[in-house]
N, C-alpha and C positions, 0 to 999 in steps of 0.2 A: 912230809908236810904238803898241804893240799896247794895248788897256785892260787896267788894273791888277787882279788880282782878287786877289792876297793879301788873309790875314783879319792882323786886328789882331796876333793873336799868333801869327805865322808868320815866322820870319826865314831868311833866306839865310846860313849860315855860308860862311866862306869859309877854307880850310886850303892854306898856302900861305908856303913859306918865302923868295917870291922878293918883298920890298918891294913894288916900283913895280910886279909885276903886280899885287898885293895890293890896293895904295892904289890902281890905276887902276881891280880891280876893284869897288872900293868904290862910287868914287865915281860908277861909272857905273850902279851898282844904287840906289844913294839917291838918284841925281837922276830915277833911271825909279819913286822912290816908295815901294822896299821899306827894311824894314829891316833892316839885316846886319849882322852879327858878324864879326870878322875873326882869324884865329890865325895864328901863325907857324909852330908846329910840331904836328906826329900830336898829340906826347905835351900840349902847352896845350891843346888842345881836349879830349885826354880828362877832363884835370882839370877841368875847364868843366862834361864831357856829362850831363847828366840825362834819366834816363826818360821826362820828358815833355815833352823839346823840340820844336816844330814846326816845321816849314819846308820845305828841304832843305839838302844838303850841296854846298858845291862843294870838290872836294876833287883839290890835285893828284900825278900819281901817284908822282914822284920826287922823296924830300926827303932832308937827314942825317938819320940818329938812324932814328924808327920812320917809314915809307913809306907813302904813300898806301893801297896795297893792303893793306900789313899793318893799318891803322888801320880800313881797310871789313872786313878778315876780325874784328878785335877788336869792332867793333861789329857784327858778325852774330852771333858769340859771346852780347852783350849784350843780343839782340835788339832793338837800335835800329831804329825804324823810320822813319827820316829819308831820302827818294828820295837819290840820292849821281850827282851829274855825275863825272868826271874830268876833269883838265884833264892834256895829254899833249900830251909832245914827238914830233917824226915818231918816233924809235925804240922808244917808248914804247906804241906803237899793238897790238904784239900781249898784252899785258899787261892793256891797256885792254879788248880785247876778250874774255880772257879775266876781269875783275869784271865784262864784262854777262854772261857767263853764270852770273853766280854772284850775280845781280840786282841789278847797278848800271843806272841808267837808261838813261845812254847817258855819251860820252868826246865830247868838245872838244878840236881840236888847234891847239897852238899856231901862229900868232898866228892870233886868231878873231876874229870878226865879233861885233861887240854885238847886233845881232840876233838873232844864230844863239844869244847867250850867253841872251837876255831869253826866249827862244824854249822855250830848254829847262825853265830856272828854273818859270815859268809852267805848264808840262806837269808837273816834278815836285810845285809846289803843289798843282796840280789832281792830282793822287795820291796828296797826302800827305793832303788833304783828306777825299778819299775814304774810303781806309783807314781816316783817323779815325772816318766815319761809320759804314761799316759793323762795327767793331771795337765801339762805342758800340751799335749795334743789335742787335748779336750778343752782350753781353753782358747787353742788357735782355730777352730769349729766352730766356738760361741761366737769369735768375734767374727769368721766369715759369713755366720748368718744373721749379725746385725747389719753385714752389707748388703742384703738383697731386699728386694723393693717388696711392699706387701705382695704384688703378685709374682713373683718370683717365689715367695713364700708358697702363696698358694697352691702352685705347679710343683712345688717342690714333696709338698706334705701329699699331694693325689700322689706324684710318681712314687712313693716313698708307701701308700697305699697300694700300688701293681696294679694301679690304673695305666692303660693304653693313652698313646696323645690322643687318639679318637675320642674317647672318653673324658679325658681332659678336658680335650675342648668343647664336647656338649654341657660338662660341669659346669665351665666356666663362660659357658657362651660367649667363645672367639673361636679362629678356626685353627686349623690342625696346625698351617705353617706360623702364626703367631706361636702358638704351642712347642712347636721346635726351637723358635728365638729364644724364647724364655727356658725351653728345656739345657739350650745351650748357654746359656747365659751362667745360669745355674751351676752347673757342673764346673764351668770357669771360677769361678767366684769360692765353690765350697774345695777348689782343686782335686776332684774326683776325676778318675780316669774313668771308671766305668761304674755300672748300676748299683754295683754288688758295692762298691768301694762308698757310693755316694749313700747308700741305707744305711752301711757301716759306720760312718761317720754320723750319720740323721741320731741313730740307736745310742752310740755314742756317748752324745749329749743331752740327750731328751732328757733326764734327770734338772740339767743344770738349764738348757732352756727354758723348763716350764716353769721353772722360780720366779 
């Protein structure tokens, strides 16, 4: 058995109107360690889903009522960001491959392999994790660049351009050493050590700044 690396509050949902694969799936994810949620149907689980559940989804693709698929397009709607397995019958397989391009992790076909099932789990943790992290990073970048002053902006977006202070400061018509104030200022403010770190973080964000 591979090592365990879920975080405390990370569970494995499982959606899934078939019992015994249900119950089998349970049981074979809490004796490998994790903690799992189990639903019967799309529509239970939505009533359940919150914004800030972690884990991933194991989820399968054919059910009554509301469908595997339809419940990953409803929570892409919702912008859920829980990684999402399928679990899929042989007929079911082009369907399946149709939610990964529409960024489902990956599909499991029935009857599967417990490794193959712990195998994937483990891979969507480790990117659910991720996401977490850098979601968290990129939001403490947005807020340090709502602390700097318009011209601290402006110094920021030239350096970030491989603009020279010299440059800088003919751009901005001030001189080189105000240009360093504000260069350092900057770099305080966004907690960059150095150039390459301060672009990293500019690059970052620029998505969720220019909204």
């Amino acid at each position: 058995m591979s090592e365990l690396h879920a975080e405390p509050d990370q569970y494995i949902y499982i959606v899934d109107d078939d019992e015994a694969l249900r119950d089998s799936l349970v049981w074979m994810l809490e004796s490998s360690g994790y903690a799992v949620a189990a639903f019967d149907s799309a529509e239970s689980f939505l009533e359940a889903w919150r914004p800030d559940m972690t884990g991933c989804l194991v989820l399968d693709v054919r059910m009554p009522g509301m469908s595997g698929l339809e419940l990953f397009e409803e929570l892409g709607r919702r912008h859920c960001a829980l990684p999402v397995i399928f679990i899929t019958g042989h007929g079911d397989v082009p369907m399946a491959v149709s939610a990964l391009k529409r960024g489902a992790v990956d599909f499991i076909e029935k009857p599967f392999n417990d490794a193959e099932m712990r195998r994937l789990v483990e891979q969507c943790l480790e990117q659910e994790r991720n996401g977490r992290s850098r979601r968290r990073t990129e939001a403490d970048i947005a807020r340090r660049l709502e602390h700097l002053t318009q011209r601290e902006r402006e110094v920021l977006h030239l350096i970030v351009a491989g603009k020279l202070n010299k440059q800088i400061a003919d751009v901005l018509g001030i001189s080189i050493k105000t240009v360093e104030v504000h260069r350092a200022r900057v770099m305080e403010k966004m907690g960059a050590h150095s150039l390459a770190e301060l672009v990293q973080h500019v690059v970052a964000v620029e998505p969720v700044a220019s909204r």
